[in-house]
KOLZA-10049 format. One record per residue: y, z, x of N, C-alpha, C, O in turn. Coordinates in nm, 4 decimals, padded with zeros to 6 digits. Layout:
% KOLZA-10049
nv nw nu cav caw cau cv cw cu ov ow ou
Y Z X Y Z X Y Z X Y Z X
...
***
This chain:
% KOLZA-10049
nv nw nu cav caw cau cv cw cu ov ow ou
-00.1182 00.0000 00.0849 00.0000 00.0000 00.0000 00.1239 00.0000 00.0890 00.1264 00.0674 00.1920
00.2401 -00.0849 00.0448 00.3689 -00.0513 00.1126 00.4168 -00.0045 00.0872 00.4846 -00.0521 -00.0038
00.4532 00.1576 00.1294 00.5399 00.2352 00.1015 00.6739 00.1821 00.0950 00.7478 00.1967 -00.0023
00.7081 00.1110 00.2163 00.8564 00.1315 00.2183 00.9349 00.0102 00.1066 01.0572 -00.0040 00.1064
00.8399 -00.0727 00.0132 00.8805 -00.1111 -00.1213 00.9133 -00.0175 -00.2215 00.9675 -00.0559 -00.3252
00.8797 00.1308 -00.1971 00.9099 00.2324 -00.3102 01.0018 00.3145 -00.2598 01.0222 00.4192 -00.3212
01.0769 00.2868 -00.1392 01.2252 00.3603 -00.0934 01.3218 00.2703 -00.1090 01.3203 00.1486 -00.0907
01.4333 00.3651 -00.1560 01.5582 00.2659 -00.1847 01.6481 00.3247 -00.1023 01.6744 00.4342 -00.0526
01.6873 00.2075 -00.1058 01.8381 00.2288 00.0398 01.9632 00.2719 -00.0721 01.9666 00.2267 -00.1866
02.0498 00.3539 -00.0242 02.1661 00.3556 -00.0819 02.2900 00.3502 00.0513 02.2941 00.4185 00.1536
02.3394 00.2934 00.0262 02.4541 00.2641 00.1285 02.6121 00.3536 00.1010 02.6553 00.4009 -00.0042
02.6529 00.3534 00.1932 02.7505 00.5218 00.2209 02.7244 00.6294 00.1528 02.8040 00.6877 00.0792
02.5947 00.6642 00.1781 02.5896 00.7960 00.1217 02.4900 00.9026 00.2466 02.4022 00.8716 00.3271
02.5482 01.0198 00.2162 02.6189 01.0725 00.1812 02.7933 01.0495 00.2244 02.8887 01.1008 00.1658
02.7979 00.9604 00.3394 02.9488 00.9769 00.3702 02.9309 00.8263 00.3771 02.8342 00.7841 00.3136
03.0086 00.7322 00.4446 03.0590 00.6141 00.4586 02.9978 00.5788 00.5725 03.0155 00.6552 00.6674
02.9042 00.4471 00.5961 02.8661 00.3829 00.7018 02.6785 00.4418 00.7131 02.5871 00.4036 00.7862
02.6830 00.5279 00.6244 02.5276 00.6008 00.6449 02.4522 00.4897 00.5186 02.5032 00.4469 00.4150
02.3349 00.4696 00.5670 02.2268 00.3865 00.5180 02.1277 00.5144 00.4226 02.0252 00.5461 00.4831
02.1429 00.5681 00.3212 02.0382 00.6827 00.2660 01.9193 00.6165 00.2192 01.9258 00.5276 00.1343
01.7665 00.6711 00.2908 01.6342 00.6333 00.2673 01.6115 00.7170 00.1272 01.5740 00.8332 00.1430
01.6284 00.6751 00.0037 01.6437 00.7701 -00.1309 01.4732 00.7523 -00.1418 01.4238 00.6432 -00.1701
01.3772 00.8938 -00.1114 01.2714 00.9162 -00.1708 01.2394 00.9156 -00.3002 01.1282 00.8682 -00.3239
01.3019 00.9534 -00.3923 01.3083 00.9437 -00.5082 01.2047 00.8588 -00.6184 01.1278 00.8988 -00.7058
01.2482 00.7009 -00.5618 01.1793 00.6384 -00.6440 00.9917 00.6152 -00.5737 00.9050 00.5472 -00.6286
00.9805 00.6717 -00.4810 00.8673 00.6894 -00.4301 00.8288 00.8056 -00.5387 00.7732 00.7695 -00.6424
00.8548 00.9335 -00.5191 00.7954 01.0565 -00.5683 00.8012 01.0393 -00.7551 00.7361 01.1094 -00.8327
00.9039 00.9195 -00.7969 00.8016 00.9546 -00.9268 00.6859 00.8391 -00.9947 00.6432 00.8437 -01.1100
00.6485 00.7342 -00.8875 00.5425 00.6664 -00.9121 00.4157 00.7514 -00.8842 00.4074 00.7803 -00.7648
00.3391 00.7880 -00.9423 00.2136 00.8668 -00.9310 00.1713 00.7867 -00.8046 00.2034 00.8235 -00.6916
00.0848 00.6562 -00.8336 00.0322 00.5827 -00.7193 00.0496 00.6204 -00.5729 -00.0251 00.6633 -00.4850
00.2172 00.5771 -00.5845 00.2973 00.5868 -00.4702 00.2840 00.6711 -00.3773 00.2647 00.6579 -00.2564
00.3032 00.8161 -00.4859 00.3236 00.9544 -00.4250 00.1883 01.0547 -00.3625 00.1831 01.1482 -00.2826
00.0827 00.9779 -00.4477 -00.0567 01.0488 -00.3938 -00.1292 00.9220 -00.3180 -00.2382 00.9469 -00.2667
-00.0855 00.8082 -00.3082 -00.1190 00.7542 -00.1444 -00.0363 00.8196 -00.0690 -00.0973 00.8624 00.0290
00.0988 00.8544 -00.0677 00.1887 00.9051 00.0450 00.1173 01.0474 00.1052 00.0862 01.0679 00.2225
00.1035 01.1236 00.0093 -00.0075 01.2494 00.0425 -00.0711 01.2312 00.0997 -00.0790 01.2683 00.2168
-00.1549 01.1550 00.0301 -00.3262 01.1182 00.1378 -00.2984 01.0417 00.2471 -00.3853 01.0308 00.3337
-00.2128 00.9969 00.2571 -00.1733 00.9351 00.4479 -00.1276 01.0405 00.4849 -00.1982 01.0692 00.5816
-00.0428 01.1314 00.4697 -00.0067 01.2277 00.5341 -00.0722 01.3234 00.5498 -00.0438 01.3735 00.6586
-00.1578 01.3855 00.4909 -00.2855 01.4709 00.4765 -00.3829 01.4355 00.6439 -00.3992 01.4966 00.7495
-00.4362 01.2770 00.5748 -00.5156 01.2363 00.6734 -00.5938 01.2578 00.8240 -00.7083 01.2626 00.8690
-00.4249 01.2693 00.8794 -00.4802 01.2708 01.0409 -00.4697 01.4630 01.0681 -00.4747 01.5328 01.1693
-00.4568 01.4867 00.9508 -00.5360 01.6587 00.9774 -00.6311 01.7384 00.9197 -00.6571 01.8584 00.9110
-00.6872 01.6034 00.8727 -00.8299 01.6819 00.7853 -00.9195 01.7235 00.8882 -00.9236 01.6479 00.9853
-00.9827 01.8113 00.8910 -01.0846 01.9093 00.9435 -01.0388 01.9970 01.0855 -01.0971 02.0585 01.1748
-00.9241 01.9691 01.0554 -00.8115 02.0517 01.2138 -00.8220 02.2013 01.1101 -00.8487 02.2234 00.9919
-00.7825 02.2876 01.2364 -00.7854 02.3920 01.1678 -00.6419 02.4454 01.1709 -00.6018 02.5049 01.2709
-00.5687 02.4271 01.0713 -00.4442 02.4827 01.0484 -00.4013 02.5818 00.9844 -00.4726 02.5785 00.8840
-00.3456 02.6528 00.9752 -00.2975 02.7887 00.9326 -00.2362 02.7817 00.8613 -00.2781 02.7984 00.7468
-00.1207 02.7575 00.8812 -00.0149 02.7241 00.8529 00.0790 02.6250 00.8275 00.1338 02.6063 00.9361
00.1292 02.5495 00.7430 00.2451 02.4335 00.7178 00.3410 02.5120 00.6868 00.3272 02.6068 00.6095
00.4686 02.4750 00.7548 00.5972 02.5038 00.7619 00.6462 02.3547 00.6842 00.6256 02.2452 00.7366
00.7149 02.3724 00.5492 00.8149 02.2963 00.5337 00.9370 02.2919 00.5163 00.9798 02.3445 00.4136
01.0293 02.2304 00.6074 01.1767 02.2056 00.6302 01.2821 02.1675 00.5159 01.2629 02.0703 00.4429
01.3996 02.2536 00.5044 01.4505 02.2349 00.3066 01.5164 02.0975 00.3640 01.5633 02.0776 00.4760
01.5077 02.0239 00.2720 01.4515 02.0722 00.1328 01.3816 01.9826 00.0919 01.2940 02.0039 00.0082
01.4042 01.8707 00.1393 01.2945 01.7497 00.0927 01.1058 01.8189 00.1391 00.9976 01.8169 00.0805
01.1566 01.8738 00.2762 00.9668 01.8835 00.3516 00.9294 01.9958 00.2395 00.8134 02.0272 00.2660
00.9663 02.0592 00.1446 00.9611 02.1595 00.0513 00.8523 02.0380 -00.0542 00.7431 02.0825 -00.0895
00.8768 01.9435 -00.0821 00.8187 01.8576 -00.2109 00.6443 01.8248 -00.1136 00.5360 01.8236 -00.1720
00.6585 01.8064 00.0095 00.5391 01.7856 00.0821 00.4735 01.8418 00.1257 00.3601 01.8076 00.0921
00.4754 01.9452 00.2114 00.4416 02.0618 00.2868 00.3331 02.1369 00.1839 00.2155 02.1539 00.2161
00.3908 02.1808 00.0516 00.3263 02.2601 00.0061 00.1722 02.1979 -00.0612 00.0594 02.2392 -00.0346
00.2052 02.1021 -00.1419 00.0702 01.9950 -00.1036 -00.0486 02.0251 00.0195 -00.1625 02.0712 00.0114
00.0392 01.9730 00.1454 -00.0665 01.9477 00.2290 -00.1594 02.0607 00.2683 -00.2780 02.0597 00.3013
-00.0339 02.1997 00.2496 -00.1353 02.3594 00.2842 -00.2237 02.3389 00.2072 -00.3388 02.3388 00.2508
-00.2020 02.3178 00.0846 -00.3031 02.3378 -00.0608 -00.4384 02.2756 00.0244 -00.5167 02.3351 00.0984
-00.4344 02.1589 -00.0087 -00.5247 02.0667 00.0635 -00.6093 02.0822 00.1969 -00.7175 02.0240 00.2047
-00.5561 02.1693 00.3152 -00.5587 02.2006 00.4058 -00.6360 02.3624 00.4086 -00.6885 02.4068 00.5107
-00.6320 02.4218 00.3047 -00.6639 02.5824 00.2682 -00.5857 02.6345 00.3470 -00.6292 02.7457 00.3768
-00.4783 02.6091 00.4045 -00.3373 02.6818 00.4676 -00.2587 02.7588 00.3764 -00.2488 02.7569 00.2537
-00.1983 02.8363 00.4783 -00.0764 02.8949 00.3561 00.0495 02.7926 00.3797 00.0210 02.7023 00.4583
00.1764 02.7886 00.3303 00.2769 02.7541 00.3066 00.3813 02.8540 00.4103 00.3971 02.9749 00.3936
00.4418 02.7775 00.5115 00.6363 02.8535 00.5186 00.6908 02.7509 00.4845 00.6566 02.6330 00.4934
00.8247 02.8257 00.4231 00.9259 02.7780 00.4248 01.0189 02.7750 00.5190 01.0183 02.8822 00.5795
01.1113 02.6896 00.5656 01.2310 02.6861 00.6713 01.3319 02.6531 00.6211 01.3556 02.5325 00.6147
01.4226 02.7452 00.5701 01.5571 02.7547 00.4891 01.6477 02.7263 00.5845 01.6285 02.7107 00.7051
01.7915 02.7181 00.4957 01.8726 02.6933 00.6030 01.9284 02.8661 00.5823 01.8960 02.9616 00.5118
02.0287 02.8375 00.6878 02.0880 03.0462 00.7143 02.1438 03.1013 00.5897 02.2406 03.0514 00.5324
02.0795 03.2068 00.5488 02.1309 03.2972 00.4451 02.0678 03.3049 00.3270 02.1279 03.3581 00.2337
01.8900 03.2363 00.3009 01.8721 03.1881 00.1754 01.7446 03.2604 00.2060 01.6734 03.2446 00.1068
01.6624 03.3532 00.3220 01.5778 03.4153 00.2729 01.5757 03.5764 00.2493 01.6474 03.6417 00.3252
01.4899 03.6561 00.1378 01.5310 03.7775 00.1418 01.5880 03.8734 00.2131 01.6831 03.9509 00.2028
01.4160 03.8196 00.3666 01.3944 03.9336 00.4181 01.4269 03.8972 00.5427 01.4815 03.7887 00.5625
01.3971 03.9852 00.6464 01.4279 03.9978 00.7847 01.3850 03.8657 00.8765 01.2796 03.8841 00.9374
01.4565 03.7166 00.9009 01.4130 03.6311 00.9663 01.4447 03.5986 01.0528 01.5477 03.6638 01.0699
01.4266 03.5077 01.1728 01.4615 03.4082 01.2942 01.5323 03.3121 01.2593 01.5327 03.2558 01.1498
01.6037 03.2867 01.3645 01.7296 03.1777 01.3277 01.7206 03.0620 01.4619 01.7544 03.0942 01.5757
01.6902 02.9802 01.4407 01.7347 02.8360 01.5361 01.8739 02.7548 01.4992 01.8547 02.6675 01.4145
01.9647 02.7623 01.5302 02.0559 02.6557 01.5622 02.0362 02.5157 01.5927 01.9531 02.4849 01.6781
02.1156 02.4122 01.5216 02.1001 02.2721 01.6509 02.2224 02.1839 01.5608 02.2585 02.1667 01.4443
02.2582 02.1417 01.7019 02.3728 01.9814 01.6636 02.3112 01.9084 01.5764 02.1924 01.8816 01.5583
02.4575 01.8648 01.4980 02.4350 01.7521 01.4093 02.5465 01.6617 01.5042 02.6032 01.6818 01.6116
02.5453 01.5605 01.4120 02.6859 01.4523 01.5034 02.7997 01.4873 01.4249 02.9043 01.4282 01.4518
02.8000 01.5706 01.3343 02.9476 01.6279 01.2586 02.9536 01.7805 01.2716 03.0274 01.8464 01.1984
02.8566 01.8502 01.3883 02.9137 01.9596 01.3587 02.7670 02.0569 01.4335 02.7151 02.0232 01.5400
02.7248 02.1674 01.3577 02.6018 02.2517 01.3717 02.5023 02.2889 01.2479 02.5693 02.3005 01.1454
02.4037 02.3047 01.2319 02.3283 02.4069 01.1057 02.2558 02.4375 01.1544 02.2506 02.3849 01.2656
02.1257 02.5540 01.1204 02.0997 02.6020 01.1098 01.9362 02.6385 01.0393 01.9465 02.6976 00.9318
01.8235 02.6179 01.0741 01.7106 02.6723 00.9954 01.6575 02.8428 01.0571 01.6892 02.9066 01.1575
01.5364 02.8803 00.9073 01.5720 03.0113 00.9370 01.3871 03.0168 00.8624 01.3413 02.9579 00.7644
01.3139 03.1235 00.9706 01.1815 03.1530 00.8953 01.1134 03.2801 00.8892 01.0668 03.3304 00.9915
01.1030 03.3448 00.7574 01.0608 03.4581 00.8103 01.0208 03.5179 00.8913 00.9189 03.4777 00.9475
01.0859 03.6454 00.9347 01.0067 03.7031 01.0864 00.8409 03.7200 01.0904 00.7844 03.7000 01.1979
00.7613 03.7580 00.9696 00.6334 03.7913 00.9446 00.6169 03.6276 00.8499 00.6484 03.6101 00.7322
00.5820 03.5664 00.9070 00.5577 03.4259 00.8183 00.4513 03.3403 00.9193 00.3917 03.2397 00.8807
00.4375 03.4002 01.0608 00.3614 03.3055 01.1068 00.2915 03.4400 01.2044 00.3542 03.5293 01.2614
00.1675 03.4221 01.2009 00.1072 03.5143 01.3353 00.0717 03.4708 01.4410 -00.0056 03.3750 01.4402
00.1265 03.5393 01.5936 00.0829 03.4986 01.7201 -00.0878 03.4095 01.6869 -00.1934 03.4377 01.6303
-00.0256 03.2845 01.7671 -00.2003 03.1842 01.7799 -00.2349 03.0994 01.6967 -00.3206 03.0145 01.7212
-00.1393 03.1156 01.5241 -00.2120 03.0513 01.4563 -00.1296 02.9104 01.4528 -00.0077 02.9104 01.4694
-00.2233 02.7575 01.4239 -00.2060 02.7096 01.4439 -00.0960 02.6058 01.3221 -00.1210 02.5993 01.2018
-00.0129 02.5558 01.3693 00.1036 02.5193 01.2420 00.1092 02.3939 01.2295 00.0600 02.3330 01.3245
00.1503 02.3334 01.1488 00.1748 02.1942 01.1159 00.3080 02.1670 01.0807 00.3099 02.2299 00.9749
00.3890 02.1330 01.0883 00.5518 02.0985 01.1045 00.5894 02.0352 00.9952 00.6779 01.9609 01.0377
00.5767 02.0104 00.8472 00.6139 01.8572 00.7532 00.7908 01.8628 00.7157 00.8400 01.9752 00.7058
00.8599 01.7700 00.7006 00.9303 01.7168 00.6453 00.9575 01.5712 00.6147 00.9151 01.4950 00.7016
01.0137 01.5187 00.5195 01.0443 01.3939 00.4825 01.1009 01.3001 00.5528 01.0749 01.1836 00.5227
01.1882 01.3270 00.6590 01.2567 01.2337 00.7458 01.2684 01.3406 00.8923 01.2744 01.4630 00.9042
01.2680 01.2211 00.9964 01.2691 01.2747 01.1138 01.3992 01.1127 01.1869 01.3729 00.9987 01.2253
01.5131 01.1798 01.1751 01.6314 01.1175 01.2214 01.6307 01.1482 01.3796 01.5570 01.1208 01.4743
01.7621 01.2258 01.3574 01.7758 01.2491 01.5700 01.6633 01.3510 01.5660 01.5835 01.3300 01.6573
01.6403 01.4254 01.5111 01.5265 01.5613 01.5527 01.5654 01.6959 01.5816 01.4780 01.7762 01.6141
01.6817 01.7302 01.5743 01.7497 01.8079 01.5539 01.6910 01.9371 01.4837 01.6430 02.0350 01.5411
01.7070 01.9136 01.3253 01.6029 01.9662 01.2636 01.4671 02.0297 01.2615 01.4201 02.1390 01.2300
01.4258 01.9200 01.3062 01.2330 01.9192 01.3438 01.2219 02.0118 01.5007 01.1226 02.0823 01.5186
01.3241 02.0043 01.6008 01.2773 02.0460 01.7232 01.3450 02.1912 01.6538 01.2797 02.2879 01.6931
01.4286 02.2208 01.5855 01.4734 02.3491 01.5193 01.3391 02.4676 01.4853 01.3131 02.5818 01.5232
01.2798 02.3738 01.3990 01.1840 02.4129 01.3209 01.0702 02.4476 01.4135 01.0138 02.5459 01.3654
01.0168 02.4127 01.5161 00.9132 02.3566 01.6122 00.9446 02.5244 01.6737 00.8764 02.6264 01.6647
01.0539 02.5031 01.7261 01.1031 02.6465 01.8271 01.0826 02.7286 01.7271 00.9669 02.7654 01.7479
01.1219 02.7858 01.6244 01.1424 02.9141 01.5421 00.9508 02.9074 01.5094 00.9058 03.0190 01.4835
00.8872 02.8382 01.5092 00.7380 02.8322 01.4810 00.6644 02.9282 01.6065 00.5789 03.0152 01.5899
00.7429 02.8705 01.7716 00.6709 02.9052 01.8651 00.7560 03.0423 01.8803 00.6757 03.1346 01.8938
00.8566 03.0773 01.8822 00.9431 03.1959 01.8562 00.8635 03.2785 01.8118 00.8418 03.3807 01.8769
00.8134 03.2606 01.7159 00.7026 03.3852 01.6349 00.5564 03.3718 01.6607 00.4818 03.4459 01.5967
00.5042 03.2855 01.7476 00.3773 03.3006 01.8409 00.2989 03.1813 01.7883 00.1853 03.1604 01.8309
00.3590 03.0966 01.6908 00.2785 02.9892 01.6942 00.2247 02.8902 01.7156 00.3127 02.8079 01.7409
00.1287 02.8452 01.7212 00.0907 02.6913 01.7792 00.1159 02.6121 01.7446 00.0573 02.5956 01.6376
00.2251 02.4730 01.7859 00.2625 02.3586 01.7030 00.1594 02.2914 01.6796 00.1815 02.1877 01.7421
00.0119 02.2755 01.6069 -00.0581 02.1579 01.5652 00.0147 01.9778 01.6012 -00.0237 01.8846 01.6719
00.0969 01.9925 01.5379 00.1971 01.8311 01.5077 00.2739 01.8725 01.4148 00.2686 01.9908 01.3810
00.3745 01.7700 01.3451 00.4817 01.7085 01.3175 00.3953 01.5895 01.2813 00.3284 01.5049 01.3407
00.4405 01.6347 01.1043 00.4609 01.5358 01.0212 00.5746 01.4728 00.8809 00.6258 01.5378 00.7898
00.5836 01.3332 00.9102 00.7415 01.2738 00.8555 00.6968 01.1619 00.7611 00.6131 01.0810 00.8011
00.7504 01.1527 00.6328 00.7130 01.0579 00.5616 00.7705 00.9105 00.6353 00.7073 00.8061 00.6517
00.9155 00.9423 00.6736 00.9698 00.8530 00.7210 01.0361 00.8425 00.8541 01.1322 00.9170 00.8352
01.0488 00.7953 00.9864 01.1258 00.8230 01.0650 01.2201 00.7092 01.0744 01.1998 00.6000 01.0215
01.3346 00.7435 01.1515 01.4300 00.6218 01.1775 01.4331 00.6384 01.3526 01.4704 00.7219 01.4350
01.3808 00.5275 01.3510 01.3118 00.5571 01.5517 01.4000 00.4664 01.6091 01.3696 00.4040 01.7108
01.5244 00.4517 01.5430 01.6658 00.3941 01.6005 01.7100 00.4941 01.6975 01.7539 00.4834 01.8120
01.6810 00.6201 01.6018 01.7866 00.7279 01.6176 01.7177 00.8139 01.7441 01.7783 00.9032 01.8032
01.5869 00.7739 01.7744 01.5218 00.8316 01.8676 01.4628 00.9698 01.9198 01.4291 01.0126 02.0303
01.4663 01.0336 01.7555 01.4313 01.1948 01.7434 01.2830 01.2227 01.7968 01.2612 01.3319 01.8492
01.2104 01.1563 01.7891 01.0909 01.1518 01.8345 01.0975 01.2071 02.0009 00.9898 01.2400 02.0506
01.2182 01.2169 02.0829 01.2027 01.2324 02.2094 01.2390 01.3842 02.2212 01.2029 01.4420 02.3238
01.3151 01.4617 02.1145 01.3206 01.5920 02.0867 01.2250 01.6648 02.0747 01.2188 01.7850 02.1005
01.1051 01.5621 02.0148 00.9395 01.6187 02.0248 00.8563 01.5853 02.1401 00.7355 01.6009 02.1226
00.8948 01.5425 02.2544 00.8076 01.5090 02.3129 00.6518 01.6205 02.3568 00.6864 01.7346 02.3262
00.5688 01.6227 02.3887 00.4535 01.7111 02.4047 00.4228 01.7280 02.2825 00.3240 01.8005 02.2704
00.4815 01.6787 02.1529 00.3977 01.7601 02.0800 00.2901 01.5938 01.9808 00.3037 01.4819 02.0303
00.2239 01.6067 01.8877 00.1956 01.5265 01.8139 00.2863 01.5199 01.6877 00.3134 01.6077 01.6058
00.3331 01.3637 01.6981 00.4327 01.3069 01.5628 00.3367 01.2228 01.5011 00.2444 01.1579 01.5505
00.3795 01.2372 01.3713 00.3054 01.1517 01.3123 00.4169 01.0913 01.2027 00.4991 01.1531 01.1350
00.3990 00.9990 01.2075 00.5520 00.9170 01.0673 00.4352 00.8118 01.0077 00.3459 00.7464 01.0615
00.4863 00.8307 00.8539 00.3957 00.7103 00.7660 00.5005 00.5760 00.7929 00.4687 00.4589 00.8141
00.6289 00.6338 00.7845 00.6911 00.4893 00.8253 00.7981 00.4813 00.8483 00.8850 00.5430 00.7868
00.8311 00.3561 00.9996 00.8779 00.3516 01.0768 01.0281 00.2496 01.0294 01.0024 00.1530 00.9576
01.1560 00.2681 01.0627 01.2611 00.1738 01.0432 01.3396 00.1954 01.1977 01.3982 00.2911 01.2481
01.3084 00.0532 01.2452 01.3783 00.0420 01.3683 01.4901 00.0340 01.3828 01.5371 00.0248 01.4962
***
């Protein structure tokens, strides 16, 4: 199946000159959305993972899926100020500025092994955010997984050592 027939481009959005990969019309074709799963699932069936961390807010619609599937539990990686209790904070550049992800302090245990998901993997910013606050609290990065990457932008080199995996690629 071709996914990238069920993403729509929207042009200046969110600001002016940005190309937006709108998931949207992917996630409400059934078809669409449970081939997108099962490719993304795929290259970690019978790994032993612990844990999936998903990145807000899109890796939030995926992540939790793949634990299911995986007999993992679920984290979440908020941005600063949105979880109850006592968490870790990673910083990282954007090209307009800084933010911020954040994961519970008790959300991952020394050793166990994690899986990284979100929806897009741009500069990597984000994802190498997420990656550190995982190993911060003793965990093992498994891989990094992206429905979509934009390997213009060359985020993939923010991951280097680890395993990426993208269903699909826009040069």
């Amino acid at each position: 199946m071709d996914l990238k027939a069920w993403i729509r481009d929207v042009p200046d959005f969110p600001k002016a000159g940005i190309l937006f990969k709108d998931i949207t019309t992917l996630l409400k074709d059934r078809t669409a959305f449970t081939y997108a799963v099962d490719q993304l699932l795929e290259p970690h069936i019978g790994r032993s993972i612990q844990k999936v961390v998903g990145v807000e807010s899109r890796g939030f619609i995926f992540a939790p899926i793949l634990a299911y599937r995986l007999g993992a539990g679920f984290v979440p990686a908020r941005k600063p100020g949105k979880l109850p209790a006592r968490a870790e904070r990673r910083t990282y550049a954007l090209e307009y500025g800084s933010d911020g992800l954040e994961i519970h302090a008790d959300a991952i245990e020394p050793g166990e092994q994690v899986l990284v998901v979100d929806d897009l993997l741009a500069t990597g910013g984000t994802a190498r955010a997420a990656v550190e606050l995982v190993e911060q609290l003793g965990g093992k990065v498994a891989g990094c997984s992206f429905l979509i990457e934009l390997a213009f932008l060359d985020g993939r080199r923010k991951l280097n050592g680890y395993t990426v995996h993208s269903l699909l690629q826009y040069s």
